[in-house]
N, C-alpha and C positions, 0 to 999 in steps of 0.2 A: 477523590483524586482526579485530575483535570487529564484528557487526553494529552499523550507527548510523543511525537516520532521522532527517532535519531535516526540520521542515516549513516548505515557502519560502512555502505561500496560503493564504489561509481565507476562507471567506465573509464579506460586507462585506453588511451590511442596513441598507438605506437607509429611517429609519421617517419622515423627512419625505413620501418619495414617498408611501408607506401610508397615513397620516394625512390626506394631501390628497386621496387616492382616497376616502378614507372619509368628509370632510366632505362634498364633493359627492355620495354617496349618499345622504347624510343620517342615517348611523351610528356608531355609537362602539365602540372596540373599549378591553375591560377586559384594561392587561400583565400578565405574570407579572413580579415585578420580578428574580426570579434565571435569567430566562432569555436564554439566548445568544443572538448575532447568527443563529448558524446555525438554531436550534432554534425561532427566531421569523419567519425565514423557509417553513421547516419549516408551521407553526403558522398563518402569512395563506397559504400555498398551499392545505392545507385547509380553512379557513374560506371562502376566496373560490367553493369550490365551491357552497357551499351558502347562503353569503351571512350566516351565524352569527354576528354582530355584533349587537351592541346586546341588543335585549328575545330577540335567537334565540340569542346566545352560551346557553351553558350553564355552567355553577358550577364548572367543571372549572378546574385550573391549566395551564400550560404541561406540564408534568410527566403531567399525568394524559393531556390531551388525546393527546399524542405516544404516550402508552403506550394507549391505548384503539385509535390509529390502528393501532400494530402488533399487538395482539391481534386486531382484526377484518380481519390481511393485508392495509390500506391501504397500501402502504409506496408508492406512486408517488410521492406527494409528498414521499417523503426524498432525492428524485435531484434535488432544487432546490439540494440545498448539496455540495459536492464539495472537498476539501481537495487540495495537489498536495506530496507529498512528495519529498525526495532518499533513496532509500535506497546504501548503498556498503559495504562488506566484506560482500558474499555473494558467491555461487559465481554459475558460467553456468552450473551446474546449475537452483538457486533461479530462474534468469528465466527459463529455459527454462518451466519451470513458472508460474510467475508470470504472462506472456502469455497464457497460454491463457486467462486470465479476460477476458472483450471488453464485453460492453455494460456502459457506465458507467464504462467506464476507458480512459486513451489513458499510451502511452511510448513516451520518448525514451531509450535507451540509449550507452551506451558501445560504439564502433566498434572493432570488431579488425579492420578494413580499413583505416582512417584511421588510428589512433593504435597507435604501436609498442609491441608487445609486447614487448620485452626486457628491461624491468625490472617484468612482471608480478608477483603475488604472487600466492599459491593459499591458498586457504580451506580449512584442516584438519577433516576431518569432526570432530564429536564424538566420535564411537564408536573413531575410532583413538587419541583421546587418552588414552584407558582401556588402552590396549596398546603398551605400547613397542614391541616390534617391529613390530608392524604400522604404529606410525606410520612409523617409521623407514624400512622399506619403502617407506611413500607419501612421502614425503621423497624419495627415490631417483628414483621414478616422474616423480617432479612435473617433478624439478631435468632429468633426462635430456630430459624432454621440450619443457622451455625452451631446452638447450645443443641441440637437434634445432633449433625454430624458429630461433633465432639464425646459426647453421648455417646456413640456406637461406637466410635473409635475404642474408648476406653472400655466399654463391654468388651471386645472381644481382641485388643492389641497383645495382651497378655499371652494367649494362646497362641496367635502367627507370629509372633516374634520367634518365639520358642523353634516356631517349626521352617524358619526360614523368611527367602527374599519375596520369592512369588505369595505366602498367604497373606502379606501384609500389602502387599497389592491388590490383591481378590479382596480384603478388605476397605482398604480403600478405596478402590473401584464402587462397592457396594455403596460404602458411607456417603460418598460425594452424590449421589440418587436424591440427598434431598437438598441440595445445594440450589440456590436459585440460578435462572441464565444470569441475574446481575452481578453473581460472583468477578471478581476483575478478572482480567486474564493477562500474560506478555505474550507476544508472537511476534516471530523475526517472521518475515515477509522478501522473496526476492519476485520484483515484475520487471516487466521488458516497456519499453514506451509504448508500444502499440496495446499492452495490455491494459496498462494505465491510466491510459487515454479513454480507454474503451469504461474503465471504470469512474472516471472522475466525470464521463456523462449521463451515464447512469444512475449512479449512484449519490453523485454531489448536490444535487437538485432537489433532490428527491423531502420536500419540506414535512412531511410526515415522520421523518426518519431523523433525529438531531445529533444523533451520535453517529450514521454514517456521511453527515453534511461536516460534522466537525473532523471527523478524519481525513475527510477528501479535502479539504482546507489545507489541515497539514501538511497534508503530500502534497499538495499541490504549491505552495509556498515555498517547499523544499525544488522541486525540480522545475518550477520553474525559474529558479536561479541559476540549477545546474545545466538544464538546456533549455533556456525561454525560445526558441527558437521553433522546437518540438511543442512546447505547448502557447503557443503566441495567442492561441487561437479560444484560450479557457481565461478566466478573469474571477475575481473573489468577491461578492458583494456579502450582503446583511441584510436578516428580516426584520420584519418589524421590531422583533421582542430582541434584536440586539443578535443572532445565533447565525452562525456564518452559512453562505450557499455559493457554490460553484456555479458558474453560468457558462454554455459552453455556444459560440458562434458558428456554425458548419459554413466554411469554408463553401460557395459554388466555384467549379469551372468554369471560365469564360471558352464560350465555344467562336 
């Protein structure tokens, strides 16, 4: 199963409320007209700092203003807008991985305590797909270690059932022990731009790693439709063997 992100939320920019904050100060704010809900959020979080409306705004567009914000390391005010995606065909490898990223991100996972593993699927690395036998091997590996869980399931389902919701969890808990990380996983996912960013430099590069180059791909294809503005500055290339990498440009200050 190929990697796939939906994105179920987006930021929602409410410019009546804006507009009426800004009449009673007695300011006017000049839009960008090609700018996003997200990126205009983005855009009065900054401004409101300094109060840059009207005769203080400056000549800049939305585009520039955002990009001036991240060459001078403002990036606070990009954790205003946060997208929440589904990701599904990766490994329990990838989230293992994938959690360790904390401020600016929260997930809900898929349970191998709750929900039965029996008719799991496994995520094939890339690299053994280049090797028959070695797939073929992990093919073996995988399946063995499914017909194990199932195995224990049924030794001992009989009993926790009888005795309730919790032993059939302590069961399961137990059985899944020999489940491989390539077991698949779904995990809803919510980040903020500035978390996102943080990750799609990190992580999207990183050519030893195919399965978190191919998710940083997605996500990245995704928002930067929704605020190309916020990620202007990341671009999608290809390696040799055809497998996608994020490349990310840092922005200098002109002093």
């Amino acid at each position: 199963m190929s990697v796939q992100v939906r994105l179920l939320a987006r930021p929602a920019f409410d410019v009546g409320a804006v507009l009426a904050f800004l009449t009673a100060e007695g300011r006017e704010w000049r839009r960008s007209a090609d700018a996003t809900p997200a990126e205009e959020i983005v855009e009065i979080a900054g401004r409101v700092c300094y109060m840059s409306f009207g005769e203080r705004q400056s000549p800049r567009n939305n585009f520039q203003y955002i990009e001036n914000l991240i060459k001078s390391g403002h990036e606070s005010v990009l954790e205003h807008v946060s997208w929440t995606f589904l990701i599904q065909g990766v490994s329990r490898a990838f989230t293992h991985q994938l959690v360790r990223h904390r401020p600016g991100w929260a997930f809900s996972q898929l349970s191998q305590q709750y929900h039965d593993q029996a008719e799991a699927i496994f995520v094939e690395p890339e690299e053994f797909k280049r090797e028959p036998e070695a797939l073929e091997e992990w093919r073996r590996a995988v399946e063995s270690a499914r017909a194990a869980y199932m195995k224990l399931t049924d030794l001992l389902n009989d009993s926790a059932t009888k005795r309730g919701k919790e032993p059939v969890r302590a069961l399961r808990s137990a059985a899944r022990s020999v489940l491989p990380n390539a077991t698949e996983s779904k995990i809803v996912v919510t980040a903020n731009a500035r978390a996102l960013r943080h990750f799609l430099t990190v992580r999207g590069s990183i050519e030893g790693d195919s399965e978190m180059r191919r998710v940083s791909s997605e996500l990245l294809k995704v928002v930067a439709i929704e605020a190309p503005h916020l990620f202007a500055d990341f671009s999608l290339g290809s390696l040799p063997d055809g497998s996608p990498i994020v490349t990310h440009q840092v922005l200098v200050h002109e002093s």
